[in-house]
C-alpha positions as CSV (number, residue, x, y, z in Angstrom):
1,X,-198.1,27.7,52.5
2,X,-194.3,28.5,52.5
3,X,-191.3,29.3,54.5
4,X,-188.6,31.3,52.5
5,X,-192.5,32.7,47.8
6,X,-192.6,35.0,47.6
7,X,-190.1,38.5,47.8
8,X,-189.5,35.2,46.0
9,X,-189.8,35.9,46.0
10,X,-187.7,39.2,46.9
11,X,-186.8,42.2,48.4
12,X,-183.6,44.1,48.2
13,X,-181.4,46.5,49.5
14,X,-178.8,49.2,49.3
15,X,-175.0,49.5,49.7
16,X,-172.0,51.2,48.4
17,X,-171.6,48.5,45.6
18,X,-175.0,48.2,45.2
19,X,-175.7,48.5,41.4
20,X,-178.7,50.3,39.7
21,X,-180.6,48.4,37.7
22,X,-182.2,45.1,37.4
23,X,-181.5,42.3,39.8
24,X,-182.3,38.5,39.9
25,X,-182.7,36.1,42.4
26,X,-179.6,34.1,43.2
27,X,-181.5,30.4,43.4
28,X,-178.5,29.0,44.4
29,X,-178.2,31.1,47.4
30,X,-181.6,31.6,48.6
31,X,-184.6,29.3,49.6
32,X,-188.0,30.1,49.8
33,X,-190.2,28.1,52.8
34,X,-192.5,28.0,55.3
35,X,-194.1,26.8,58.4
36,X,-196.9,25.6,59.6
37,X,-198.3,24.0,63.3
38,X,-199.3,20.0,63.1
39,X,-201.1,18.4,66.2
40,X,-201.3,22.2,67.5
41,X,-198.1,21.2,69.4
42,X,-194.9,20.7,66.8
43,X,-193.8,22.6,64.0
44,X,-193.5,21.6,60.3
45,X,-190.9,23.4,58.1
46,X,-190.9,23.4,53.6
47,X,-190.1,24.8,51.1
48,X,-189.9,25.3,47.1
49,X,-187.3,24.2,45.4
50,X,-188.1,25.7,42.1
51,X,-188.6,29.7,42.1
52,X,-187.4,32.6,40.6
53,X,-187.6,36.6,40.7
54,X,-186.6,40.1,39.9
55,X,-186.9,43.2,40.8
56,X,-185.3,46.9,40.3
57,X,-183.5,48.5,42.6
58,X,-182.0,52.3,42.5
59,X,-179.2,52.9,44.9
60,X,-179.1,56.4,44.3
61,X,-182.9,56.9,45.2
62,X,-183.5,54.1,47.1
63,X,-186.4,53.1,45.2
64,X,-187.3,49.4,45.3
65,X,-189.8,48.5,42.4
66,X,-191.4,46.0,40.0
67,X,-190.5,43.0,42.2
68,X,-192.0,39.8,40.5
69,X,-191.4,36.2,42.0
70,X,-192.9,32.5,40.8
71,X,-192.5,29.2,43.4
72,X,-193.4,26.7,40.8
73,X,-196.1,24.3,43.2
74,X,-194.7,20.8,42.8
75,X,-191.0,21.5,43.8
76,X,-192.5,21.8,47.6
77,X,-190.7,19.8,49.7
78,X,-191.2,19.2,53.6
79,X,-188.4,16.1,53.6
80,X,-191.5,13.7,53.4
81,X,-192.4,12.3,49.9
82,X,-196.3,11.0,50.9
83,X,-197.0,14.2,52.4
84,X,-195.5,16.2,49.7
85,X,-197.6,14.3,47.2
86,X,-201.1,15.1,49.5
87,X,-199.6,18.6,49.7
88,X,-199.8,18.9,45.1
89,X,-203.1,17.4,45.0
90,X,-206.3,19.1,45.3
91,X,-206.7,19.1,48.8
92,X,-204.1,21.8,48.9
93,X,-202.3,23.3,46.2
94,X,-203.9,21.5,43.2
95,X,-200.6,21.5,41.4
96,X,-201.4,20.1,38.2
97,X,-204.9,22.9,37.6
98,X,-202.5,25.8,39.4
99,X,-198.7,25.2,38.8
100,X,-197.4,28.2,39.8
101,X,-197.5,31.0,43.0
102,X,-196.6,34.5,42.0
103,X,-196.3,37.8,44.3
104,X,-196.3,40.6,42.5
105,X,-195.0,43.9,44.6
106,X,-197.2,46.9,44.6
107,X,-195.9,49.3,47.8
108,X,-192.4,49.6,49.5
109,X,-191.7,50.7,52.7
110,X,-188.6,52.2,53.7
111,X,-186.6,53.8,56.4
112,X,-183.4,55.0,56.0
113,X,-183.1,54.8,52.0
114,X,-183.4,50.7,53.1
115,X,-186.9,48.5,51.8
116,X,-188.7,47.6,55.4
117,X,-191.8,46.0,54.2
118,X,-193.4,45.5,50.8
119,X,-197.1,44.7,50.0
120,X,-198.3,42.9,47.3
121,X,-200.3,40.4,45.8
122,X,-200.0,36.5,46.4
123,X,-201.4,34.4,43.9
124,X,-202.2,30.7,45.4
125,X,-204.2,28.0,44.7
126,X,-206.3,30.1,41.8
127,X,-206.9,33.2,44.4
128,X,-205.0,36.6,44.9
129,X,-204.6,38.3,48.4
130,X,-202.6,41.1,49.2
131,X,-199.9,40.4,51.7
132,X,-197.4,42.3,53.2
133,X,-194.2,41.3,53.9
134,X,-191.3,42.4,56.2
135,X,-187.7,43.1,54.9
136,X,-184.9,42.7,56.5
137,X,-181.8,44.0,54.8
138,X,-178.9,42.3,54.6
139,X,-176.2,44.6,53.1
140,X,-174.4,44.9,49.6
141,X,-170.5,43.3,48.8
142,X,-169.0,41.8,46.0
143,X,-168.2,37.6,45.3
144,X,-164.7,36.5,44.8
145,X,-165.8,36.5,41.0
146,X,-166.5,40.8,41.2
147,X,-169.9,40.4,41.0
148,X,-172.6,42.6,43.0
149,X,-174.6,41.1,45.7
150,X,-177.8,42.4,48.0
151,X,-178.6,40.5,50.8
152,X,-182.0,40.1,52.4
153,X,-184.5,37.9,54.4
154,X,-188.4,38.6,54.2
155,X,-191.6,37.1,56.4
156,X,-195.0,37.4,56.9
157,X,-198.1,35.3,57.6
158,X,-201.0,34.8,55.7
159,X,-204.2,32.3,56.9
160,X,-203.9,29.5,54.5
161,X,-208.1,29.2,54.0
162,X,-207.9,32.6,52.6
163,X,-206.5,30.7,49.6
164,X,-208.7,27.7,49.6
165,X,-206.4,25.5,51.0
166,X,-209.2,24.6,53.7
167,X,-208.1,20.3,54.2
168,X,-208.0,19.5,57.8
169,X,-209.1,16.5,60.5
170,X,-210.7,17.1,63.8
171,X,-208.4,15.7,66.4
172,X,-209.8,13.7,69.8
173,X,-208.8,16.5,71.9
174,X,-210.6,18.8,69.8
175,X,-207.6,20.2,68.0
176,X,-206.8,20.7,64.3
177,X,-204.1,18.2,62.6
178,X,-202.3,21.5,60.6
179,X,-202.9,24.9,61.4
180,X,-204.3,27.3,59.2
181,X,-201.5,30.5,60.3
182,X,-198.9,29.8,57.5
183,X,-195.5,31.5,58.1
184,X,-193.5,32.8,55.4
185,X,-189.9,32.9,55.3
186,X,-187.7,34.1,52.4
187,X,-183.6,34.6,52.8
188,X,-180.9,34.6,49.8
189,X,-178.9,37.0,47.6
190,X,-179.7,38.4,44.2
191,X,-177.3,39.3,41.5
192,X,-177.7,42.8,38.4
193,X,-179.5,41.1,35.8
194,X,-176.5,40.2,33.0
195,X,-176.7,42.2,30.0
196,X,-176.2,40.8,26.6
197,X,-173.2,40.9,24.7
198,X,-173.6,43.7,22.0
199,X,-173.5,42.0,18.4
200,X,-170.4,41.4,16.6
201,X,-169.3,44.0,14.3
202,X,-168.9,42.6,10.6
203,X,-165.4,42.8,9.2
């Protein structure tokens, strides 16, 4: 269940500063969520507050590969402390047997030289399901500090009883308390992995 995991979670793009190589996730400009429908009639947003990812990106081909993200379960957060704690025990995520959700990349689409969609597999909950995801690119500049940036946002839906995650009460009207479409939403920058400092020479 998540708003902006996974992509994680996750995707990237292309631009004339755009550097080749390894990039990271920028969790302090990103956020990885979701929603979901309560009393079939209002919306309930999250997300995770405790995620990271990479992935490889190659301006000059436009290849976008190797993308791994992990949403550690108990950072969810949907601004309500009793549900969050239902939402970590078994009834839903199990946090304590399954502390992490991964999505691993295994296909990019692309138009353009530009990632559109990428399908992989989501691991929640103890079960993996592939999942596609759509990309939207955001662009490529550089911070005040001359570092390289890539934009991007990425969603999708997934069913959350696909993952086991099957809790629910029958409403009077006949109605399901949560729905079981979960929408994903990812959005944030990611930053070239940094490099270690080559060893100092002996005098």
């Amino acid at each position: 269940m998540f708003k902006h995991l996974i992509a994680a979670a996750v995707v990237l793009g292309l631009g004339s500063t755009a550097f080749a190589g390894k990039y990271v996730l920028d969790t302090a400009h990103g956020e990885v969520g979701f929603k979901i429908k309560h009393l079939g009639i209002s919306t309930v947003r999250g997300k995770f507050n405790d995620f990271n990812g990479t992935f490889e990106w190659d301006e000059a081909t436009g290849k976008l590969e190797n993308l791994k993200a992990t949403i550690k379960t108990a950072s969810i957060d949907t601004n309500n402390d009793k549900r969050d704690d239902h939402l970590r025990s078994p009834d839903f995520f199990n946090a304590k047997k399954n502390p992490t959700i991964t999505f691993t990349g295994k296909k990019v689409e692309s138009a353009n030289n530009k990632p559109t969609k990428i399908i992989g597999d989501l691991t929640m909950n103890g079960i993996t399901k592939e999942v596609a995801l759509d990309v939207k690119y955001e662009g490529a500049t550089k911070n005040p500090w001359g570092q390289d940036v890539v934009g991007f946002e990425a969603t999708g839906k997934v069913n959350r009883k696909d993952f086991g995650l099957t809790w629910n009460k029958t409403l009077e009207t006949g109605g399901l308390l949560v729905g079981e479409e979960v929408t994903i939403e990812i959005a944030g920058e990611a930053n070239p992995e940094a490099k270690p400092a080559p060893p100092a020479k002996k005098k």
